[in-house]
N, C-alpha and C positions, 0 to 999 in steps of 0.2 A: 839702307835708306835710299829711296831715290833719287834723283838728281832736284838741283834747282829748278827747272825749265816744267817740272812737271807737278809743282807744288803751287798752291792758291797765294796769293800775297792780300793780305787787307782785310778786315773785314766784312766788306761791302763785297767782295766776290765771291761768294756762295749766295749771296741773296738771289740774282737770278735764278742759279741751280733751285733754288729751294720753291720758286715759285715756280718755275716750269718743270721743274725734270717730274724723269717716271722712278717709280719705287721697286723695287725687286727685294722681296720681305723673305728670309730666314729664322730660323730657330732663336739664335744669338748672336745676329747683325741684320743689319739692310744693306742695301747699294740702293742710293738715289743717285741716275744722272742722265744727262743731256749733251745731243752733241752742240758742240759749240764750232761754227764755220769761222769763227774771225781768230781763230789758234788756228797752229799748226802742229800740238803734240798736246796730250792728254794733261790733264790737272788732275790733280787728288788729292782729298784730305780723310782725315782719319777724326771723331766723335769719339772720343769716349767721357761723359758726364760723370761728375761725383758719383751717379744715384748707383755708380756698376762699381766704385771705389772709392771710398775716401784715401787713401793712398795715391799718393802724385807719383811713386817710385811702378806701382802696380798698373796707374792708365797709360801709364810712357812705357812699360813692357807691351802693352798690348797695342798701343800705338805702332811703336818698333816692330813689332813682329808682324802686322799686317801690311804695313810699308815693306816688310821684305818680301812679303809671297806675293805683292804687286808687281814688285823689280824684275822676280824671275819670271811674272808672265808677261813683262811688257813688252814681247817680241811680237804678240799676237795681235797686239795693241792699236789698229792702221788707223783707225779715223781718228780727229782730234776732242773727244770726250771731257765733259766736265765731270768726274764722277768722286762721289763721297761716299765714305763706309762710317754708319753709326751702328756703335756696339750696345748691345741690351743687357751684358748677362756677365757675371765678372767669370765664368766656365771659361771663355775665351782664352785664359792664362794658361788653366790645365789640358787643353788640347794638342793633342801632338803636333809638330809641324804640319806632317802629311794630311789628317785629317780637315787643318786649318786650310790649309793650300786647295785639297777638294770644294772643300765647301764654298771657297773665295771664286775661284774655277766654274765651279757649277752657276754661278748668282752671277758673274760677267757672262756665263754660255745662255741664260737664259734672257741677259737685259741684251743680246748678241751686240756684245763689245767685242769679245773675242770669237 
C-alpha cells in the first residue's frame, strides 16, 4: 500500500484531475493524470466500478494489487502528479504480478511520469 502523503483525500479531488488531465488507454486499465505544481509528491487512486465486479472482496484485491506495483515504482516518480488508474476488465485479478507491473510501467513510460 502506499503511504498516506501520496493518496487523494475527499471527494472533490479528483474532480480537477478528471477535468484536466491527459488519458493513457490500455487493454484493461487507463492512467489519467496531470501534474499538479501546488504538491510536492504524487497522489493516486485506484477505480475499480461494480461493472468489472460485483464482489467488494475481488475490487479491494485489484485495488491492493495496483497500489503495490505503484509503491515499487515510486522511486522513478520525481515530479508531483495527480495520477488515477481505472480498471475495465475483471482479467486484472488473474494477471501475474510481472505482467501487471509491465503493463503499469509501460502506461507511466508513455504518460512520461517515469
Amino acid at each position: 500500500m502506499i503511504s498516506r502523503t501520496h493518496r487523494f483525500h475527499g471527494y472533490g479531488s479528483l474532480r480537477f484531475l478528471y477535468k484536466n488531465g491527459h488519458t493513457v488507454r490500455g487493454p484493461l486499465l487507463s492512467l489519467k493524470y496531470a501534474q499538479n505544481p501546488r504538491r510536492q509528491a504524487y497522489r493516486m487512486a485506484v477505480v475499480v466500478s461494480k461493472k468489472v465486479s460485483k464482489s467488494a472482496v475481488v475490487r479491494n484485491s485489484i485495488r491492493r494489487r495496483i497500489y503495490e506495483t505503484v509503491r515499487l515504482l515510486e522511486g522513478g516518480i520525481t515530479k508531483p502528479y495527480d495520477i488515477v488508474f481505472t480498471v475495465f476488465h475483471e482479467q486484472v485479478t488473474e494477471l501475474s504480478s510481472d505482467k501487471l507491473h509491465n503493463m503499469i510501467h509501460e502506461q507511466l513510460k508513455q504518460a512520461n511520469i517515469i
